[in-house]
C-alpha positions as CSV (number, residue, x, y, z in Angstrom):
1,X,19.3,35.5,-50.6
2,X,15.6,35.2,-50.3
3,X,13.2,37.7,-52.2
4,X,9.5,37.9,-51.9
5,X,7.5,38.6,-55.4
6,X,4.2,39.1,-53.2
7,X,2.5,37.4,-50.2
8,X,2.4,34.0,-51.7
9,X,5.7,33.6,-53.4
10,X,9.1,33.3,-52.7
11,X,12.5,32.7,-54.4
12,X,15.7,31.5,-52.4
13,X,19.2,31.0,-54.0
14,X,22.0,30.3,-51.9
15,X,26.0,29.0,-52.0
16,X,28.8,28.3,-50.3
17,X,32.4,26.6,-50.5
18,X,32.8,23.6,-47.6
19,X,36.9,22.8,-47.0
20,X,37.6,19.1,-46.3
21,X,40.1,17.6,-44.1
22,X,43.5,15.5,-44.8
23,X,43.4,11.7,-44.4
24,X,45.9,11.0,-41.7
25,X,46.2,7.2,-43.2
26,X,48.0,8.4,-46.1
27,X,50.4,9.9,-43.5
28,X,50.6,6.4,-42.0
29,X,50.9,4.8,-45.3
30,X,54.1,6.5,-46.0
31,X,55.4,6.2,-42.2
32,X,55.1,2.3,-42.7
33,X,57.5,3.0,-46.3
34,X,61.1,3.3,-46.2
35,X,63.3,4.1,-44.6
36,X,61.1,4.5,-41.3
37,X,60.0,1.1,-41.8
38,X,63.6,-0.4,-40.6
39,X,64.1,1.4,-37.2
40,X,60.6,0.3,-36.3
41,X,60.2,-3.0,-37.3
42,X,63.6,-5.0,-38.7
43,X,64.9,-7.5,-35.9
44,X,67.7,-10.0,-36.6
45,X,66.9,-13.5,-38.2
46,X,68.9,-16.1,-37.0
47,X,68.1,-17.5,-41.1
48,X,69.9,-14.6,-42.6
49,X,73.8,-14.9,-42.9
50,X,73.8,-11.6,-42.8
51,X,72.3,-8.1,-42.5
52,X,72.4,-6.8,-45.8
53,X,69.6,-5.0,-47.9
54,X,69.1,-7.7,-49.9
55,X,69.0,-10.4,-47.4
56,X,66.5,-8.2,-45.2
57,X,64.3,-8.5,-47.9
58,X,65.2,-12.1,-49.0
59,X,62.6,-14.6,-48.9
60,X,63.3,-16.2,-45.8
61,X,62.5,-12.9,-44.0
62,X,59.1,-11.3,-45.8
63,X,58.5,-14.5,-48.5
64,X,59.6,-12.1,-51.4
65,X,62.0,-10.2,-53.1
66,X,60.5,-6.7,-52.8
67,X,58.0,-4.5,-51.2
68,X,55.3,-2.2,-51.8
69,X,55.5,1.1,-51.0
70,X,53.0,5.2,-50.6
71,X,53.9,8.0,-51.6
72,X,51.6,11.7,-51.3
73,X,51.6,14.7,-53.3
74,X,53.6,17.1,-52.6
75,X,51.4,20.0,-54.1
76,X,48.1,18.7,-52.9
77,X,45.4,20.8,-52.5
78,X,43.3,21.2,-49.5
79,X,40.1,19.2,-50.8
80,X,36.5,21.6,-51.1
81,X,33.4,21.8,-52.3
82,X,31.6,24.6,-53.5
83,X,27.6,24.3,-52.9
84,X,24.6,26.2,-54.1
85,X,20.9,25.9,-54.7
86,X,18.0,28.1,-56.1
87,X,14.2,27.1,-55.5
88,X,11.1,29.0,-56.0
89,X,8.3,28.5,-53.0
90,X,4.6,29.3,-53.6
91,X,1.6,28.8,-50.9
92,X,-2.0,27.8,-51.7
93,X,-4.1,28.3,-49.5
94,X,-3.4,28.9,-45.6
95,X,-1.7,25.3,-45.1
96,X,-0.2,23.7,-48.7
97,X,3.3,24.7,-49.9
98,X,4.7,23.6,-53.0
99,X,8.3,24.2,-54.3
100,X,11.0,23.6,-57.1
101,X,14.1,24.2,-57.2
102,X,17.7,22.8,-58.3
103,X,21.2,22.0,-56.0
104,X,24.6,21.9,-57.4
105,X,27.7,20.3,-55.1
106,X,31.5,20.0,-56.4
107,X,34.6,18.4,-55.2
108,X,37.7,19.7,-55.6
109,X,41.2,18.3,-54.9
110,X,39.5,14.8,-53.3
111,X,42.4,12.3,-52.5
112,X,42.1,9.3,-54.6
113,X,44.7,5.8,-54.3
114,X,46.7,5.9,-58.0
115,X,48.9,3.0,-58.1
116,X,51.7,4.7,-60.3
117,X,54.3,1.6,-60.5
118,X,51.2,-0.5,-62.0
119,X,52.5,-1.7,-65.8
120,X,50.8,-1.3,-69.3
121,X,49.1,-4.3,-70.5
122,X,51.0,-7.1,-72.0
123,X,52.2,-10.4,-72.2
124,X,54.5,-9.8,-68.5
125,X,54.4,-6.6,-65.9
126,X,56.7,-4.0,-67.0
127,X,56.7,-1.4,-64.2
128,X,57.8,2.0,-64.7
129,X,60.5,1.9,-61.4
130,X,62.8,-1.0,-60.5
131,X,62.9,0.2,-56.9
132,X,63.8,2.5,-54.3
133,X,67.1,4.6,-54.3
134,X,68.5,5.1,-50.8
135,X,69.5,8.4,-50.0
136,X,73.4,8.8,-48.7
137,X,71.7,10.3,-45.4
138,X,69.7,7.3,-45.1
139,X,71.9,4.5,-45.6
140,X,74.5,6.1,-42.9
141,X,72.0,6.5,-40.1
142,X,70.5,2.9,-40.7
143,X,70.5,0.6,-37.4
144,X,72.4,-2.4,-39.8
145,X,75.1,-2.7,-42.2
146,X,74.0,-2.1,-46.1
147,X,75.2,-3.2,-48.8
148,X,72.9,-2.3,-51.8
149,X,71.2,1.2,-51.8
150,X,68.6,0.1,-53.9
151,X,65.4,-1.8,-52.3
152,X,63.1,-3.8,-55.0
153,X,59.3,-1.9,-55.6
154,X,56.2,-3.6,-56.9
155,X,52.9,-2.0,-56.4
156,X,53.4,1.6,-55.3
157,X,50.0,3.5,-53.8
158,X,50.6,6.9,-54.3
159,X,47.5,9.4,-52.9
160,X,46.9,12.7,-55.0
161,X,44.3,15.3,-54.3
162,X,43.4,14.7,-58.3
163,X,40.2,13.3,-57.9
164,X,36.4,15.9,-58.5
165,X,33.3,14.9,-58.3
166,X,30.3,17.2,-59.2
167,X,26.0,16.8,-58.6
168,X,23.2,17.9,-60.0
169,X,19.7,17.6,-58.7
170,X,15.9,19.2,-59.7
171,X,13.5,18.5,-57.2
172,X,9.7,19.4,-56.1
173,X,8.5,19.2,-53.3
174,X,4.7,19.4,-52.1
175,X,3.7,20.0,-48.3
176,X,0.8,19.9,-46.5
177,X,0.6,21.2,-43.0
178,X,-0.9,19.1,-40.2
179,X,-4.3,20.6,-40.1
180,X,-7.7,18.7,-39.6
181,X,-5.7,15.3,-38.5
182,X,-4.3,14.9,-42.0
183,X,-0.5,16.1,-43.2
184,X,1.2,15.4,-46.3
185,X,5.1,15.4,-47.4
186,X,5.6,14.4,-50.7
187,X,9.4,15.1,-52.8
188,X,10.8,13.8,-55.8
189,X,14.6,14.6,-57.1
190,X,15.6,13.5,-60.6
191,X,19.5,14.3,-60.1
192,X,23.1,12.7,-61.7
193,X,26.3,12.4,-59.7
194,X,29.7,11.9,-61.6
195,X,33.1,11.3,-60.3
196,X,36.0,10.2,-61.7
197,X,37.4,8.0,-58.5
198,X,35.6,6.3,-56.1
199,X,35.2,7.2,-52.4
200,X,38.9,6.8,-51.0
201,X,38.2,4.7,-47.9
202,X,36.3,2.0,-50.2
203,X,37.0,-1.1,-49.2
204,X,36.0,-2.9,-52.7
205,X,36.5,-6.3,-53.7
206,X,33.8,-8.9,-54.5
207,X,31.3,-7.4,-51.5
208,X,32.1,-4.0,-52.9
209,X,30.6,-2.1,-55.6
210,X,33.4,-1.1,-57.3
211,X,37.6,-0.9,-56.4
212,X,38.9,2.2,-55.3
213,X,42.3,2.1,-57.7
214,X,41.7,2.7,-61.3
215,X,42.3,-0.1,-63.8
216,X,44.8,2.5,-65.9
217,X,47.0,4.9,-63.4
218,X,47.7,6.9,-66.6
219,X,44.9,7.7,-67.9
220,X,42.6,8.6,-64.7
221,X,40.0,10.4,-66.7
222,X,38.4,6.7,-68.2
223,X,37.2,6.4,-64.9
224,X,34.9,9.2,-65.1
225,X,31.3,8.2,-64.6
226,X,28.5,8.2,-62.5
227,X,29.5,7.9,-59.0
228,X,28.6,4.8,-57.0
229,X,25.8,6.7,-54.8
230,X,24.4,7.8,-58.0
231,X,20.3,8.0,-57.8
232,X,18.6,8.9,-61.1
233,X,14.8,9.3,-59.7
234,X,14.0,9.6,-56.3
235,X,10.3,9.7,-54.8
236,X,9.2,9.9,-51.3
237,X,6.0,10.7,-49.7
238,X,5.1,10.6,-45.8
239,X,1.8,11.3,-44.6
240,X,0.0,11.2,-41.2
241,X,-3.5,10.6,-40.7
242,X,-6.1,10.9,-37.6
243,X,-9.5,9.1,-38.5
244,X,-12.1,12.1,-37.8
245,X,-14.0,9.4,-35.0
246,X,-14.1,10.3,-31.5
247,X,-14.3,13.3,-29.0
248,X,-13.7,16.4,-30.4
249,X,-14.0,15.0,-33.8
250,X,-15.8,15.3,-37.2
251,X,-18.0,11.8,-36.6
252,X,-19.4,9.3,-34.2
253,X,-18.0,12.2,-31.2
254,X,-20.2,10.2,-28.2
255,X,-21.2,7.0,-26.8
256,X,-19.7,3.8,-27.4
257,X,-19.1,4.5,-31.4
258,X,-16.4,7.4,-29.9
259,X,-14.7,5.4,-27.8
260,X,-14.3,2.5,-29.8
261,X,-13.4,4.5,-32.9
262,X,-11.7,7.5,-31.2
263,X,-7.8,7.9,-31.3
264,X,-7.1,6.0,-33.8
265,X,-4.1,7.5,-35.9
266,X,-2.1,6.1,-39.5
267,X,1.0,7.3,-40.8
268,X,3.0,5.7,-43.5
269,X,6.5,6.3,-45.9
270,X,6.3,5.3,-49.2
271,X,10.1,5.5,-51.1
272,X,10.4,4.7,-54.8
273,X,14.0,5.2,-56.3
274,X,15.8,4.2,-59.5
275,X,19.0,1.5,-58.5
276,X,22.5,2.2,-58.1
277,X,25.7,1.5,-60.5
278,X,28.0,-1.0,-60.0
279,X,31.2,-2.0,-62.0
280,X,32.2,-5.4,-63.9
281,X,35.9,-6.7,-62.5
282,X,38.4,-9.3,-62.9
283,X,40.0,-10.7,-60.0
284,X,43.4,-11.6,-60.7
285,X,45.8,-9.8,-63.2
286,X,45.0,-11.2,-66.8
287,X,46.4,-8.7,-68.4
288,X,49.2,-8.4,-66.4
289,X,49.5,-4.6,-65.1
290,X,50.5,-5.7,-61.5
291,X,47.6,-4.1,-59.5
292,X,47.5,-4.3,-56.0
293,X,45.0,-4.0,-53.7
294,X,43.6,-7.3,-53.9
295,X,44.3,-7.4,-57.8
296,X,40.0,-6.5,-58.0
297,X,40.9,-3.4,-61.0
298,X,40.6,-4.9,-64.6
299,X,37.4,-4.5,-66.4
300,X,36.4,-6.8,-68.9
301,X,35.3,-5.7,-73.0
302,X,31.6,-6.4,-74.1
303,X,31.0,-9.2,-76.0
304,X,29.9,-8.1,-79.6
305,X,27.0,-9.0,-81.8
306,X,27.2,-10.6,-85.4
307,X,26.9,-7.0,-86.6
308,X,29.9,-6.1,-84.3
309,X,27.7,-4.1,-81.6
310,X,28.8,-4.5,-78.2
311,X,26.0,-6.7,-76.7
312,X,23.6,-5.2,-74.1
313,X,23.9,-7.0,-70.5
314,X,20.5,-5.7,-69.5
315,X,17.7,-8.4,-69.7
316,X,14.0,-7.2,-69.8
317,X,12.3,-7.4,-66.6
318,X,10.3,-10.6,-67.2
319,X,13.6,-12.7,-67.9
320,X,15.5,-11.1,-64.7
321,X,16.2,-13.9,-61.8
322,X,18.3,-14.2,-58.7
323,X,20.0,-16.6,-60.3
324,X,20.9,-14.2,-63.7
325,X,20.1,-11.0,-63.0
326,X,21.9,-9.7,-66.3
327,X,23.5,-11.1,-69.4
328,X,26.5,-12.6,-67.8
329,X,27.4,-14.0,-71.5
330,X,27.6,-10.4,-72.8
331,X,31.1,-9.9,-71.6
332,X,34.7,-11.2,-72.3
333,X,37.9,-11.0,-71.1
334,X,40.6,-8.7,-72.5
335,X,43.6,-9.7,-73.9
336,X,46.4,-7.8,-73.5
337,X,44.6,-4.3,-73.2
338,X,42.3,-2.9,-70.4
339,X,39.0,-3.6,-71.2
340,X,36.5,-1.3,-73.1
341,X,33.5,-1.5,-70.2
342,X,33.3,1.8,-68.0
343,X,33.2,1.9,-64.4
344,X,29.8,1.7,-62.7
345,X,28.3,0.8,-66.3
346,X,25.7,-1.5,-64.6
347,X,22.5,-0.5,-62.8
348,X,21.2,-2.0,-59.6
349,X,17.5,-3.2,-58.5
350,X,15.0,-0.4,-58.4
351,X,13.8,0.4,-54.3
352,X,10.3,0.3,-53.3
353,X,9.2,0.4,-50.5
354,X,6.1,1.1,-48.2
355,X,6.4,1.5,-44.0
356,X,2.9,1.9,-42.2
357,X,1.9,2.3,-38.7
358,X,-1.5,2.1,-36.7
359,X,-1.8,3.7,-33.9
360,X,-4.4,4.5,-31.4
361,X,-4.0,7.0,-28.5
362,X,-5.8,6.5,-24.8
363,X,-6.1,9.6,-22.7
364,X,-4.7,8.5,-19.3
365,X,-5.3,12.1,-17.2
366,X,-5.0,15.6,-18.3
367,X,-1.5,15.3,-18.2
368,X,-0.6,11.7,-19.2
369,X,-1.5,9.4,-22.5
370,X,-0.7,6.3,-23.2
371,X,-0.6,5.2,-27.2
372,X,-0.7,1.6,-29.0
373,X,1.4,1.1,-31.8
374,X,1.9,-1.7,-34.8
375,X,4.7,-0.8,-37.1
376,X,4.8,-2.6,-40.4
377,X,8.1,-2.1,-42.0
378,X,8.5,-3.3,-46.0
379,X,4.7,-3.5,-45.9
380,X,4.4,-5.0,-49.0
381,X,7.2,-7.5,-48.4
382,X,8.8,-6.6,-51.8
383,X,12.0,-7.6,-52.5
384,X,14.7,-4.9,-53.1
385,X,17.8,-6.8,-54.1
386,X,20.9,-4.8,-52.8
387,X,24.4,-6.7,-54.0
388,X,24.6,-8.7,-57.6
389,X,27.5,-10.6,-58.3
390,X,30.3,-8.1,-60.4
391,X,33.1,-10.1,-60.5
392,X,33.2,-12.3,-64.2
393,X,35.6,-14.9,-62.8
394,X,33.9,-15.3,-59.8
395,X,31.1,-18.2,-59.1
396,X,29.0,-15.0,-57.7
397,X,28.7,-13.2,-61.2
398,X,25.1,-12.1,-61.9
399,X,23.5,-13.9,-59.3
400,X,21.6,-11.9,-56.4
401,X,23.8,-12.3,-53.6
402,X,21.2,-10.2,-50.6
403,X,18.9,-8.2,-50.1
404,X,17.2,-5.6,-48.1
405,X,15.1,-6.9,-45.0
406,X,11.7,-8.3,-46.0
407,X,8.3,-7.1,-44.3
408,X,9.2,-6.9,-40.6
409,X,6.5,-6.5,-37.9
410,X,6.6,-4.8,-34.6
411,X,4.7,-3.7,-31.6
412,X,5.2,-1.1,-28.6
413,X,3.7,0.9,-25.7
414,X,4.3,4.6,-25.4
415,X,3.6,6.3,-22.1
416,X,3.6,10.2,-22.1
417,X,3.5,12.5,-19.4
């Protein structure tokens, strides 16, 4: 819908719903479980005295006593998200626009990996299922003789369409047409995304922002908090500039001023944006729930103060270093319970960031030009740290680890024509 109050203003509001797609790999994930598994990939072992179920899965064949296995919902829900946005638009003048406005997004029914056989916390792994039961149908049209029906389980991925996500954004946005050599973009969003899973295809551990199974499989709404793409403030401002010197310009139009001074152009992007969350893992299994998936899901507790406040991991800027970029001391590992820190609780290094160019345009023929061009990216060389040691058991942990490219210089010839 668009609506125009007078010659100069102008509101918009808009929505829609967006379906998503099926991942096919959970599809695979359960054609590499039983029972398909056997037909496809079991070959004799001259090691095993004989083929039984639980020789096939002895250690002398696979180096353990039991597999893992997927499972998919059976009532999932074709994942969507409904969108929609409202904004108010006013001119001033005949070239300047400026605009606010808001944009809402949900996810609905997004497929998440909820390992279901994972155990409580506690001195040993107590899993809710023992195994897999082999249905009658199975067992007979097996390739091998069997004789136990029941196939030892540990980790068990199983991939519902439970997970939502949800964003909310205000923005304003100022433009300024290219008119007289000079244009002007200039946008800032203040917005907060939440989810309570991470994106499904995350690959996670210690390079990884966060792990994409939760640390409890029972209780999946802990996990809700911002989502790992999650940018608070956002500015960015682009601008192009042509220096009023030379022919058909403002100043110095003739003689050798002109065509010394003339064509010369400057354009530049200037981003500013708040950092973005990260979560505090064990590796390993300290508590002993059995996760899988590189064992990457257990959160530690915050330490707590002598007045029994959990302590703050956030140093002030001035004590910040690549070497201790938080409080590492401020947390603790739990004992015997999952710990009490929330997924993406931590904040990463703020972005800033300033790309320039100078240019300068030559006038071949009436058809052809030919321009010069230095591109300085990072102009500023200011260092925006991008991953921070997450892992507490991990010789990483709070140290800066990379970051983005530093100032970066370049050169080229266009030819137009």
């Amino acid at each position: 819908m668009a609506w125009s109050l007078n010659g100069k203003t102008v509101i918009r509001a808009g929505g829609g719903i967006y379906y998503g797609t099926q991942d096919d790999n959970t599809l695979l994930k359960l054609a590499q479980s039983l029972p398909s598994t056997y037909n496809q990939t079991l070959t004799f072992n001259a090691y095993v005295p004989s083929n039984s179920i639980g020789n096939v899965f002895s250690p002398a064949v696979v180096g353990s006593a039991s597999i893992q296995a997927a499972a998919i919902d059976l009532h999932q829900g074709t994942p969507y998200s409904p969108q929609w946005s409202f904004n108010i638009q006013r001119s001033i003048g005949a070239s300047t626009v400026i605009e606010a406005g808001y944009l809402g997004t949900s996810g609905i029914h997004l497929e998440q990996n909820v390992q279901v056989n994972n155990s409580m916390p506690g001195t040993v792994a107590k899993r809710p299922y023992f195994g897999l039961t082999l249905a009658p149908a199975v067992v007979s049209a097996l390739a091998f003789p069997a004789t136990a029906t029941v196939v030892p389980v540990t980790t068990i991925n199983y991939f519902p369409h439970s997970a939502h996500s949800n964003y909310h954004a205000l923005l304003v946005r100022g433009e300024r047409k290219f008119v007289s050599g000079f244009s002007l973009l200039s946008a800032f969003t203040w917005s907060k995304a939440l989810t309570n899973a991470p994106q499904y295809r995350n690959a996670g551990g210690i390079s990884g922002d966060e792990n994409s199974p939760p640390q409890n499989s029972f209780n999946l709404a802990a996990d809700r908090s911002p989502a790992y793409f999650n940018t608070k403030l956002r500015w960015v401002t682009s601008t192009v500039y042509e220096l009023p010197f030379g022919k058909g310009k403002r100043l110095l139009s003739q003689g050798v001023p002109a065509a010394v001074l003339g064509g010369w152009q400057v354009s530049g992007v200037l981003q500013m944006q708040t950092g973005y969350p990260y979560t505090i893992n064990y590796k390993g299994d300290p508590i002993n729930i059995g996760g899988g998936s590189g064992g990457i899901l257990v959160r530690p507790n915050y330490a707590l103060t002598a007045s029994g406040q959990n302590t703050d991991p956030n140093l002030p800027s001035d004590q910040r270093s690549t070497s201790r970029y938080f409080d590492t001391a401020a947390f603790v590992q739990p004992i015997a319970s999952f710990g009490d820190v929330a997924r993406n609780s931590m904040t990463g290094a703020d972005l800033v960031n300033i790309d320039l160019t100078i240019a300068r345009n030559f006038r071949v023929t009436e058809r052809s030009a030919l321009q010069f061009r230095t591109e300085f990216f990072n102009l500023a060389n200011h260092p925006n740290y991008n991953l921070i040691g997450r892992i507490v058991n991990d010789p990483t942990f709070g140290i800066v680890q990379n970051q983005l490219p530093p100032r970066q210089i370049q050169m080229a010839l266009k030819f137009s024509f």
